[in-house]
C-alpha positions as CSV (number, residue, x, y, z in Angstrom):
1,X,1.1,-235.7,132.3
2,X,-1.4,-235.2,135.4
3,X,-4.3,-237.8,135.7
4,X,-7.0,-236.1,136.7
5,X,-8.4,-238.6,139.2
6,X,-4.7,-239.1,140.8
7,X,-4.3,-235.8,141.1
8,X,-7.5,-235.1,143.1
9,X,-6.5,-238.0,145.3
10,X,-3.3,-236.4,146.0
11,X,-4.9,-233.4,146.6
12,X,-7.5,-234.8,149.3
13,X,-4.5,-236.9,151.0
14,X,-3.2,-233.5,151.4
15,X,-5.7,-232.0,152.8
16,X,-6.7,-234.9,155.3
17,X,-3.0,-235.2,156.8
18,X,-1.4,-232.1,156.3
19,X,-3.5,-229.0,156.3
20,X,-7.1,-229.6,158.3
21,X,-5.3,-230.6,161.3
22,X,-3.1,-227.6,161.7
23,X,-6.1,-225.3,161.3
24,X,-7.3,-223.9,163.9
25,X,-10.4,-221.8,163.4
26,X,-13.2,-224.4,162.9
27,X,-15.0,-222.5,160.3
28,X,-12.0,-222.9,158.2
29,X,-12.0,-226.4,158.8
30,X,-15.2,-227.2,157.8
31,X,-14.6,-225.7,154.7
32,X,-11.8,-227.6,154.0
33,X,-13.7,-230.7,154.9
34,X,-16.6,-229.4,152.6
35,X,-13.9,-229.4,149.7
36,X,-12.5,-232.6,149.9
37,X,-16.6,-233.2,149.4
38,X,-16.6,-231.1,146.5
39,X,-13.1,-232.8,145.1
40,X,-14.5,-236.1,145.0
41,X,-18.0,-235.3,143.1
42,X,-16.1,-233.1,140.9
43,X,-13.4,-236.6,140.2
44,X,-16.9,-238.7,139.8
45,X,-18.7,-236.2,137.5
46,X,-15.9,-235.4,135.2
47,X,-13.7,-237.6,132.7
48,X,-10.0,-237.6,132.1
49,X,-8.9,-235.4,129.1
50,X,-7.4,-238.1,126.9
51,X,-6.4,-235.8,124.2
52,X,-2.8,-234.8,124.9
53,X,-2.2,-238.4,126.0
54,X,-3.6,-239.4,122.1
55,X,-1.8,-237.1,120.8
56,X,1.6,-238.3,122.3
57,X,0.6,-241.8,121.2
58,X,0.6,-241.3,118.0
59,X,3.8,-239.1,118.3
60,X,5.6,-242.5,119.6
61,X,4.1,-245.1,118.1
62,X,5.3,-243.1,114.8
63,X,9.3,-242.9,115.7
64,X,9.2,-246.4,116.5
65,X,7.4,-247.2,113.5
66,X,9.8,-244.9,111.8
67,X,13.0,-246.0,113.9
68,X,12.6,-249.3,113.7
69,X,12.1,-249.3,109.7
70,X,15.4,-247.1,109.6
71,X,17.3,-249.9,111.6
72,X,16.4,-252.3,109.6
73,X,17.1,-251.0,106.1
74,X,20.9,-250.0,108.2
75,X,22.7,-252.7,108.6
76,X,26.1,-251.3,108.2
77,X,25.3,-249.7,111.1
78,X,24.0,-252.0,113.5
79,X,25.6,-255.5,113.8
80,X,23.8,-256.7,116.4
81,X,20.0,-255.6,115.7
82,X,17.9,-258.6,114.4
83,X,16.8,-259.7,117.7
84,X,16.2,-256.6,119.2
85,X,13.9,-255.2,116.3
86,X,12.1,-258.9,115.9
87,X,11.5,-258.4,119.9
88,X,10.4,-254.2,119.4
89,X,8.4,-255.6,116.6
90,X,6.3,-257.8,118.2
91,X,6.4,-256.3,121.4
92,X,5.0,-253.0,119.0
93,X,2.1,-255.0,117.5
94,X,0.7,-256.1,121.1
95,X,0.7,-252.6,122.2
96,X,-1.2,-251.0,119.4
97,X,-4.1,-253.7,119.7
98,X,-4.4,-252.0,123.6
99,X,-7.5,-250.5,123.7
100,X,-6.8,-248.2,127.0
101,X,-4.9,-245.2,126.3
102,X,-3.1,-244.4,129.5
103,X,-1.7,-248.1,129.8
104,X,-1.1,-247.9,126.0
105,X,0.7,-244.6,126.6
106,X,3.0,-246.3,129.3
107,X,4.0,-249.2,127.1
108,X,5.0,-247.3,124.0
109,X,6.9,-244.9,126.4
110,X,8.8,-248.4,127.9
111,X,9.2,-249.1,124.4
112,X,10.7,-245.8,123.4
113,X,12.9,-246.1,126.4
114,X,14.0,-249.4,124.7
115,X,15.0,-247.7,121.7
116,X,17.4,-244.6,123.5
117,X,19.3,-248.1,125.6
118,X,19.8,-249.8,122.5
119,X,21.3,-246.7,120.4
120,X,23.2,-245.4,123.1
121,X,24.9,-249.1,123.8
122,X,25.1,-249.4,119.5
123,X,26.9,-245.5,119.7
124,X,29.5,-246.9,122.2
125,X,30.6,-249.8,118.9
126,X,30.3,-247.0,116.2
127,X,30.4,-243.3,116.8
128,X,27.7,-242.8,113.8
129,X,24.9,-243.4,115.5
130,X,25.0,-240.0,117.6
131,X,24.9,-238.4,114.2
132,X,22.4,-240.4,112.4
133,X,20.1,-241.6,115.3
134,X,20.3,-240.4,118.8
135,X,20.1,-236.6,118.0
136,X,17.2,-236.6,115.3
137,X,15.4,-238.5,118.4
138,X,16.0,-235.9,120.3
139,X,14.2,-233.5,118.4
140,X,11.1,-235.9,118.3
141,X,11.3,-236.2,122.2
142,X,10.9,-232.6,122.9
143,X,8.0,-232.1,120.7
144,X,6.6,-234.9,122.6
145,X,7.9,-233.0,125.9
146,X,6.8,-229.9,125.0
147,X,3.1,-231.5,124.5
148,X,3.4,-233.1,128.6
149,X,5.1,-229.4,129.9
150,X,2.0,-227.7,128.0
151,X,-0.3,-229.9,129.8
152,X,0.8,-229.2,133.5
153,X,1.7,-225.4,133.0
């Protein structure tokens, strides 16, 4: 997922060290100058399209939700999961009460992260897990892939 206002950064940085001093009809260079102008009112007039970002969100925050719930009511499966899903838990409730959506997006992605360690290290004590776990999370990553690959296509 692009930010807008990082993206338009890069783009200028671009501009300023690699491109406008290799050109060498001046013309040209002004109008490169002129668009690193235009680049920076059009980041200062604009906002960031939070939409996608929302939508992926609510995407994660549900297969933790729905993961976590699942782990919980398994314990045949998981020896070892009390702490770890008391930690998720809590660690789940501080994230949702975050009001800004980018950093909000980047925790629940840590989180999510969190999750793929901790089955992957519970599949190497019981084999079940790949079945029951890892590879219906799969299919709930790529939807939330396909969302980020539709954004930056």
């Amino acid at each position: 997922m692009l930010d807008k206002s990082f993206t338009i950064r890069t783009i200028n940085e671009v501009l300023k060290e690699n491109i406008i001093p290799h050109i060498n009809n001046s013309m040209a260079k002004e109008q490169a100058i002129a668009l690193i102008s235009v680049l920076k009112n059009v980041d200062m007039q604009t906002e960031q399209n939070f939409s996608a970002q929302e939508q992926i969100t609510v995407l994660t925050e549900q297969t933790l939700n729905e993961y976590i719930i699942k782990i919980q009511n398994d314990r045949s499966n998981f020896n070892t999961c009390v702490d770890w899903v008391n930690r998720i838990l809590i660690e789940l409730n501080e994230v949702v009460e975050i009001g800004d959506i980018t950093e909000k997006w980047s925790r629940l992605n840590d989180l999510q992260c969190q999750l793929i360690r901790f089955l992957y290290k519970e599949n190497a004590i019981n084999n079940n897990i790949e079945q029951l776990y890892i590879l219906p999370l799969r299919k709930k990553l790529r939807k939330q892939l396909n969302i980020e690959m539709d954004l930056v296509r």
